[in-house]
C-alpha positions as CSV (number, residue, x, y, z in Angstrom):
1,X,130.2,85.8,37.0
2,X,133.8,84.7,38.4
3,X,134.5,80.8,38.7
4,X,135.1,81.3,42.3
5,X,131.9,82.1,42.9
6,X,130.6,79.1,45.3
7,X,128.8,76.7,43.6
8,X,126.4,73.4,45.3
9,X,127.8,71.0,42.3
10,X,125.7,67.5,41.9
11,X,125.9,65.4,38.9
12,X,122.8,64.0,37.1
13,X,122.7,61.9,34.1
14,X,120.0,62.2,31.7
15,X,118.1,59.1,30.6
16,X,119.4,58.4,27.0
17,X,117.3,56.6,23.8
18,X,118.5,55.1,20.6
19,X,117.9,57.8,18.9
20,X,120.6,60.2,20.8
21,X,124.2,59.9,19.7
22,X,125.2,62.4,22.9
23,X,125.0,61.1,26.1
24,X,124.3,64.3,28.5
25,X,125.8,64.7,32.4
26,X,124.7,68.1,34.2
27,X,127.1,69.4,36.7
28,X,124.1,71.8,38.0
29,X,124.4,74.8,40.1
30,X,120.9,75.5,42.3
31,X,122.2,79.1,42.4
32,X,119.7,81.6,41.6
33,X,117.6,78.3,39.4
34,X,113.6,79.5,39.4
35,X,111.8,76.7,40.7
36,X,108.8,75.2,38.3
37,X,107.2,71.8,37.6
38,X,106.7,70.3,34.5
39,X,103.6,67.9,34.6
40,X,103.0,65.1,31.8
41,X,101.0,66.3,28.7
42,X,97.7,64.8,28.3
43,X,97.9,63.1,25.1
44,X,94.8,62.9,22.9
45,X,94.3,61.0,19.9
46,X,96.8,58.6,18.2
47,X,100.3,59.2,17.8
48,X,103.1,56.8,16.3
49,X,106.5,58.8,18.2
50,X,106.9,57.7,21.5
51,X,107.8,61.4,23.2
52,X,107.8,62.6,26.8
53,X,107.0,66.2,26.0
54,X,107.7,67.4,29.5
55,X,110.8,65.6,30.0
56,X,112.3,67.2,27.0
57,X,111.3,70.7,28.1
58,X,112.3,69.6,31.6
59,X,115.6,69.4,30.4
60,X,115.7,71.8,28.4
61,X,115.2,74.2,30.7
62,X,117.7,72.7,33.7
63,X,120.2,72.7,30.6
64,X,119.9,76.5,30.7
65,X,121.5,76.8,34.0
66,X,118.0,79.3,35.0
67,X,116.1,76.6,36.2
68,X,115.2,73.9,38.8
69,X,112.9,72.3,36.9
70,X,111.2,69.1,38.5
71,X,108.4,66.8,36.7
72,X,105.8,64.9,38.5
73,X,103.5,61.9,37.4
74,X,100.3,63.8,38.3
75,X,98.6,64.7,35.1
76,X,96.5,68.2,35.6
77,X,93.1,67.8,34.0
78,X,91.3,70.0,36.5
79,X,92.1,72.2,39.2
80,X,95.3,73.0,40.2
81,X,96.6,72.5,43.8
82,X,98.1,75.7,44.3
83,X,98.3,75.4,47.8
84,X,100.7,71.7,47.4
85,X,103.2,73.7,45.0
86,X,103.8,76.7,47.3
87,X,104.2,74.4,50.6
88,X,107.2,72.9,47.9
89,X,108.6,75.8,47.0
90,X,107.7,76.2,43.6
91,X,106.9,79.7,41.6
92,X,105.7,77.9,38.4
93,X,104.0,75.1,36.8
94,X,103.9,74.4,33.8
95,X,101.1,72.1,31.5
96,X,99.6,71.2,28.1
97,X,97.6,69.1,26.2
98,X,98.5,67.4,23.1
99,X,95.6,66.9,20.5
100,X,95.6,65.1,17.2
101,X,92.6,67.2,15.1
102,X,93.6,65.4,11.3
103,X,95.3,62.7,10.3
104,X,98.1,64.9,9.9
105,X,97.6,67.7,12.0
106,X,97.9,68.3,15.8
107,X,97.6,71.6,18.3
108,X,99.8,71.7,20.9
109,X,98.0,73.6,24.0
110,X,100.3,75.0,26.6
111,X,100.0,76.5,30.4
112,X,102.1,78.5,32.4
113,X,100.5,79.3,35.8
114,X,102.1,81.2,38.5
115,X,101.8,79.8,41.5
116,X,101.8,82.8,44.3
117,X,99.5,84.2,42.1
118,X,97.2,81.8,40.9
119,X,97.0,83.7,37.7
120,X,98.3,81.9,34.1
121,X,101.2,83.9,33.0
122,X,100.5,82.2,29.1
123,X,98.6,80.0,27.5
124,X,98.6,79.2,23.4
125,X,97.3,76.9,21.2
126,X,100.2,75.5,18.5
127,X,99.6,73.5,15.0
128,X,102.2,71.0,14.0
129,X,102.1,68.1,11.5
130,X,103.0,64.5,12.6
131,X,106.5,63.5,13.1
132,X,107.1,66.9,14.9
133,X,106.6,65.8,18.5
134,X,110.6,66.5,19.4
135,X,109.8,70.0,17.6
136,X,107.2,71.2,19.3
137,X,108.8,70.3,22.7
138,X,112.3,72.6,21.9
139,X,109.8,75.5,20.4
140,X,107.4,75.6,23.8
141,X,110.6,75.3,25.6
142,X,111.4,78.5,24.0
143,X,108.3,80.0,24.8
144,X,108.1,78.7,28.7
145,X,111.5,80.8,28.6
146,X,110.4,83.7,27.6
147,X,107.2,83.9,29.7
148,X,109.2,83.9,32.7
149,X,112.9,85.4,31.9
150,X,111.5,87.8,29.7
151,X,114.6,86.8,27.1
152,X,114.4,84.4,23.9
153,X,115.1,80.4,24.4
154,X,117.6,78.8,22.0
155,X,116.4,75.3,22.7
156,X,114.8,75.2,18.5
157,X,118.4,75.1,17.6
158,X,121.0,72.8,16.2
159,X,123.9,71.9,17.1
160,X,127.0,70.7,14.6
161,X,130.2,68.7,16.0
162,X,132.9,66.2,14.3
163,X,133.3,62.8,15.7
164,X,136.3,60.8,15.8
165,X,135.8,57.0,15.5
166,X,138.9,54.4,15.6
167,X,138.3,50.9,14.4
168,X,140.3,48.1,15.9
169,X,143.0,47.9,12.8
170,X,143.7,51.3,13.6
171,X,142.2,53.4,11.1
172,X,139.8,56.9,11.8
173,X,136.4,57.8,10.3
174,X,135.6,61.4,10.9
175,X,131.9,62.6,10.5
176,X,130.3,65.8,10.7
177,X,127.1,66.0,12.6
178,X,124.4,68.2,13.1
179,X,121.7,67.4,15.7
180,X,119.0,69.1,17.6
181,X,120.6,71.4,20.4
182,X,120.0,68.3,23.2
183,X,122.0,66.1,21.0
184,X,119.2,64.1,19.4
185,X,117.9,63.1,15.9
186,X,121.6,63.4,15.2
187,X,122.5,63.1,11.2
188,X,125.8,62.4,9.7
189,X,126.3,64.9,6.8
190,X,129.9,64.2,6.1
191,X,132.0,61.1,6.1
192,X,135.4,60.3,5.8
193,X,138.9,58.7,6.0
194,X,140.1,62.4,6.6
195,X,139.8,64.9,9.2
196,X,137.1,67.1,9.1
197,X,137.5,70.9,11.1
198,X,136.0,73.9,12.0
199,X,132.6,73.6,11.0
200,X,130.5,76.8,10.7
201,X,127.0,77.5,10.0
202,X,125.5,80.1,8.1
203,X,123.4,82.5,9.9
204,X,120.0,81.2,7.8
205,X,121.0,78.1,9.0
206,X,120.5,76.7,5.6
207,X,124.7,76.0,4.8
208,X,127.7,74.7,6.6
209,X,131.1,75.1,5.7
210,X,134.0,73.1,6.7
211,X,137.2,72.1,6.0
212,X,138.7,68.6,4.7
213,X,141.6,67.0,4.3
214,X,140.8,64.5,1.9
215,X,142.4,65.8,-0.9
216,X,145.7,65.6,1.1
217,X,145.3,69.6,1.9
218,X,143.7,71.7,3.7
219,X,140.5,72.8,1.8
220,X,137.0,74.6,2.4
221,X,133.7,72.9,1.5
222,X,130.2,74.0,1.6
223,X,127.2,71.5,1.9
224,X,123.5,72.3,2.1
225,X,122.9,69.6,5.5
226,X,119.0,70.1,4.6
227,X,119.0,69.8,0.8
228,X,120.3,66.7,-2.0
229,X,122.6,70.0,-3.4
230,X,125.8,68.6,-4.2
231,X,128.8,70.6,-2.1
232,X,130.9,73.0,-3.0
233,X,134.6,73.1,-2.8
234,X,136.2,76.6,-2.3
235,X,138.8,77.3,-5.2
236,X,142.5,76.3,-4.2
237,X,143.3,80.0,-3.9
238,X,147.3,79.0,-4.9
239,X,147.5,78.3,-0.8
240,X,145.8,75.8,1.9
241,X,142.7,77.5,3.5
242,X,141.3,77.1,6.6
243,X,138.8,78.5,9.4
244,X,135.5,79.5,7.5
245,X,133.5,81.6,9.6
246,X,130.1,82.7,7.5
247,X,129.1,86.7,6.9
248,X,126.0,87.9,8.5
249,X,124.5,88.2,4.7
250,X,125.2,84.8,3.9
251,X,126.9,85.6,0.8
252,X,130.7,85.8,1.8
253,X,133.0,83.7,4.1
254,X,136.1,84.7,5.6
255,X,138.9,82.2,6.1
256,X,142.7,81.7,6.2
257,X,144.4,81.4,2.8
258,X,148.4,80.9,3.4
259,X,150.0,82.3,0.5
260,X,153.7,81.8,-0.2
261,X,154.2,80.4,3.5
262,X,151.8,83.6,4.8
263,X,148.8,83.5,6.7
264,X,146.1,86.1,6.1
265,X,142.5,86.4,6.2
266,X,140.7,86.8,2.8
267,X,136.6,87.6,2.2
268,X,135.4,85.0,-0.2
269,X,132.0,85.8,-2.0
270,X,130.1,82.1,-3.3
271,X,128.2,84.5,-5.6
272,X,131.0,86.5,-7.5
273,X,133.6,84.5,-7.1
274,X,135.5,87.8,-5.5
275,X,138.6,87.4,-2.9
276,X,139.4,90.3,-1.1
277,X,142.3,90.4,0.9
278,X,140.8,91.3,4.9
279,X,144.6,91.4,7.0
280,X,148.3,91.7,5.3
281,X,151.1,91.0,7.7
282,X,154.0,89.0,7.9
283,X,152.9,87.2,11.0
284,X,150.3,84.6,11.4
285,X,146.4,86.0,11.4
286,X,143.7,83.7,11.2
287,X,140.3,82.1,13.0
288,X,138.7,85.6,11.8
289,X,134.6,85.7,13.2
290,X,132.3,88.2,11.8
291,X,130.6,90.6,14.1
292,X,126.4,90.2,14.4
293,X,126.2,93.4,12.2
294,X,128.7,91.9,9.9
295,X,130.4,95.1,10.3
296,X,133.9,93.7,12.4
297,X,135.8,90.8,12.3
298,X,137.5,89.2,15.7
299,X,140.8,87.3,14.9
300,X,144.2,85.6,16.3
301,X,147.7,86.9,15.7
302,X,151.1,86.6,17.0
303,X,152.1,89.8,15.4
304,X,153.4,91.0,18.7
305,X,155.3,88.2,19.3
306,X,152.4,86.9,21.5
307,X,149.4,84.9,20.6
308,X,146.5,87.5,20.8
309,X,143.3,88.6,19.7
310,X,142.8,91.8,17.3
311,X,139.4,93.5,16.1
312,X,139.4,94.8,12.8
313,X,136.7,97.4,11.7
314,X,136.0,96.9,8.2
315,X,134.6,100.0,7.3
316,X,137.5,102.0,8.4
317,X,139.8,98.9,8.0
318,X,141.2,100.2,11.4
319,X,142.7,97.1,13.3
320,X,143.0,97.3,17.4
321,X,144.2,94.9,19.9
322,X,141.6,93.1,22.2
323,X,143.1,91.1,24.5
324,X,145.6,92.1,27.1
325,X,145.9,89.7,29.6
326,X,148.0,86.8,28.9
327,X,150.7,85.7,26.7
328,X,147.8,83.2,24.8
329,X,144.4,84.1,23.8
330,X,142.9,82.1,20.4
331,X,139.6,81.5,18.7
332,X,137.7,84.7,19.4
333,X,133.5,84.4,18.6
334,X,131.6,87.5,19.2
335,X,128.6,87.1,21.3
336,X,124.9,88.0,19.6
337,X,124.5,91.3,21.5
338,X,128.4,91.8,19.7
339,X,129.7,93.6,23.2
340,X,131.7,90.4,24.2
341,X,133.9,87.4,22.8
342,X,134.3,84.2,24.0
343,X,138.1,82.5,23.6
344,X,140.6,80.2,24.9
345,X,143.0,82.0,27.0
346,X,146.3,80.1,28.4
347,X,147.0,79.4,31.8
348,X,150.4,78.0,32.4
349,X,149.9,75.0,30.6
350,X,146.3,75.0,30.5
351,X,144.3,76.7,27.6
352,X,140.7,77.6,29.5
353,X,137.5,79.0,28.0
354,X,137.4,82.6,29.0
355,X,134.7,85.5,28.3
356,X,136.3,88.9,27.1
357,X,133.9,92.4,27.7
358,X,135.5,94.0,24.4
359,X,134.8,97.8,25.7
360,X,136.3,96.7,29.4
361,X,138.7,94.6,28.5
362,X,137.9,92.3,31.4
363,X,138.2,88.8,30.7
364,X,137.0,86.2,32.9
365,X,138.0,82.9,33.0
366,X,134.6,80.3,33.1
367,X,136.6,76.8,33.8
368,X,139.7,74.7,35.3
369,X,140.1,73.0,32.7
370,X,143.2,72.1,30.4
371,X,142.8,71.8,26.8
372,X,139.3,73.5,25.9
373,X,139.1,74.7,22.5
374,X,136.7,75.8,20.2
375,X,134.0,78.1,21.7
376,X,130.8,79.3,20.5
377,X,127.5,81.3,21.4
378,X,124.3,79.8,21.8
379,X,122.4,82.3,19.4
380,X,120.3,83.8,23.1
381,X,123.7,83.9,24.4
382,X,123.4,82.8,28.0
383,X,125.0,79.9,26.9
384,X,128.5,78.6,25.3
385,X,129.4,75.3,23.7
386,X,133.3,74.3,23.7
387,X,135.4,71.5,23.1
388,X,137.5,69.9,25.8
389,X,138.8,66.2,27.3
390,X,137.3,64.3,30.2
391,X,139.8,61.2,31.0
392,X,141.7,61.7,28.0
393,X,138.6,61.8,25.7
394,X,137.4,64.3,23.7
395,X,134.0,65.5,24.9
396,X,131.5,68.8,24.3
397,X,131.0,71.0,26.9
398,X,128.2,73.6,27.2
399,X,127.9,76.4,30.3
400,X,125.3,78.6,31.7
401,X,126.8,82.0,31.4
402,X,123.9,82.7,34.2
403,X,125.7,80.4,37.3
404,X,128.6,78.3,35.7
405,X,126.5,75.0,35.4
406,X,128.5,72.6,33.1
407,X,126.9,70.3,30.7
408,X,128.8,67.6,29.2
409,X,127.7,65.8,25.9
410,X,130.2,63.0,25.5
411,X,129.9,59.9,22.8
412,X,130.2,56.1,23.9
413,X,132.6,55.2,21.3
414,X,135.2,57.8,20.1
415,X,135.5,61.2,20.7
416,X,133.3,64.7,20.3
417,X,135.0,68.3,19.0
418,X,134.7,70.9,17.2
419,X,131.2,72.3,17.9
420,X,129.0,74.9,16.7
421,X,125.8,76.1,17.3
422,X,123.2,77.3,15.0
423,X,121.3,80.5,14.4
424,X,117.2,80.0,15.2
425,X,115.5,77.4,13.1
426,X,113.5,78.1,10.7
């Protein structure tokens, strides 16, 4: 998975509604993409959203970087033409039906038919309520993944990011949005005169902390995006903190509390009020992320002299270096499986997104770029979502660990950064 690898780059740019604040450009690879059709769902019964159900999964899928998916106007109602699909190429095909059986209920019917075969691989019936067209479309996504990778879709996800808007006097209003994981039914959570960082979800999906400036320091909140809960500020701490990064339990954050001029990384429990004290040294550690078994925590120090990244164990409390290569290597996030971090490692002047094999130590670099920043998993992990500029604005980026494809999510007015991707919905 080297960026050398030769890649057949095309750009394509989605079509784009009202109701999308991210405008999406694919810079696809066709390397190694499994060929399917997508066909329009037969829509039975009344229905108030205006959704194209197979152009969502559609793109979806081509997002992923594993597929070449095409759609077609012809609406299957009857027999397939098997013979039509394998004179194109095409392994799969993909259909459904959408029916409305209540007032407020609908099944979703769905068809995955290989075409060499002439067998269906899947098919399911699926209840939703009204208003959960877009839903339904990201969680049969999931499903059309798995039928023919054999590994889960992350497509019923969210996604959370900070815009940057400048009005013409001059003066910024930040917001913190979440969104679904295509970068619709986008939501403002958090507004404000002051700059808004690091955003981090829990792993129940159900809290996001952050940090603000708006009471002229550097503090940790925690808001409940899906609840009228008012949010919580994180005690002072007799120090600025900063990076929140959420335990595995839910319970605890870890973040960066400088202390008398010193930077460490403390464990703060929302439940007993309890800091613990996670690194003491009298460099700089900080941007600690927890482990999937909760049982690590990756972080960045310069306490070689050199900005590197160090794993500490926290059973043992035994801390060992990670990264090697490089006088630069920041923002460490394990990957789900845990066996890997993704990072920003410095090259020259550039600072590239890079992919670190923790038991290796291989790191590979996955762009060219020159300021990325601010990498995370999606929760399948074939996929990771960073920060970085396009023309001297700031944009999201999200690439196919599979073949390199680059997605960019970019905003028509202002600028997109710090990302972060959810765990599965619920």
């Amino acid at each position: 998975m080297k960026f050398s690898k030769t890649l057949i780059l095309f750009s394509i740019l989605l079509s784009f509604s009202a109701n999308a604040l991210l405008e999406v450009s694919i810079i696809k690879s066709k390397e190694d993409a499994f060929p399917i059709v997508i066909t329009p769902f037969e829509m039975i019964g009344n229905f108030e959203e205006d959704v194209d159900l197979a152009r969502i999964i559609r793109d979806n899928l081509n997002r992923s970087g594993h597929f070449d998916a095409n759609s077609t106007d012809k609406l299957i109602n009857g027999a397939i033409d098997f013979d039509f699909y394998q004179q194109h190429k095409k392994d799969a095909i993909v259909f459904g039906k959408i029916r409305q059986v209540s007032d407020n209920v609908n099944h979703a019917e769905i068809y995955v038919y290989d075409v060499l075969t002439q067998k269906a691989l899947y098919q399911k019936k699926i209840a939703f309520t009204n208003g959960a067209l877009r839903k339904i479309a990201h969680a049969l996504s999931d499903r059309i993944y798995f039928v023919l990778l054999g590994q889960k879709g992350a497509f019923n996800t969210r996604l959370s990011y900070v815009t940057v808007s400048e009005s013409k006097k001059g003066s910024r209003t930040y917001r913190l949005q979440i969104s679904d994981s295509d970068g619709y039914n986008p939501k403002t959570v958090v507004k404000s005169a002051y700059p808004i960082l690091s955003p981090s979800w829990s792993f129940d999906q159900n809290k996001l902390a952050y940090v603000s400036f708006k009471n002229n320091r550097s503090e940790v909140f925690v808001i409940h995006p899906f609840l009228k809960i008012k949010p919580i500020k994180l005690p002072k701490f007799d120090g600025i903190a900063s990076s929140p990064s959420w335990h595995p339990d839910g319970e605890s954050i870890a973040l960066t509390i400088s202390k008398k001029g010193n930077k460490d990384i403390y464990l703060y429990n929302l439940k007993t009020k309890e800091l613990k004290r996670l690194t003491e040294n009298i460099s700089i550690d900080t941007e600690a992320n927890f482990s999937p078994d909760g049982k690590s925590i990756a972080f960045t120090s310069n306490r070689t002299g050199q900005v590197q990244i160090y794993i500490k164990n926290l059973e043992t409390d035994k801390i060992k270096r990670a990264t090697f290569k490089g006088t630069y290597n920041a923002k460490p996030v394990f990957s789900p499986d845990g066996k890997e971090l993704a990072l920003i490692h410095r090259v020259g002047k550039d600072y590239r997104l890079a992919l670190l094999n923790i038991a290796t130590r291989d790191l590979t670099i996955l762009t060219q770029n020159k300021s990325d920043e601010s990498p995370y998993f999606s929760p399948n992990g074939g996929m990771i979502i960073f920060a970085t500029n396009r023309d001297n604005k700031g944009i999201l980026s999200i690439i196919s660990l599979h073949n390199n494809q680059i997605v960019e999510l970019t905003q028509k007015d202002g600028v997109v950064r710090e990302p972060s991707w959810s765990n599965y919905s619920n």
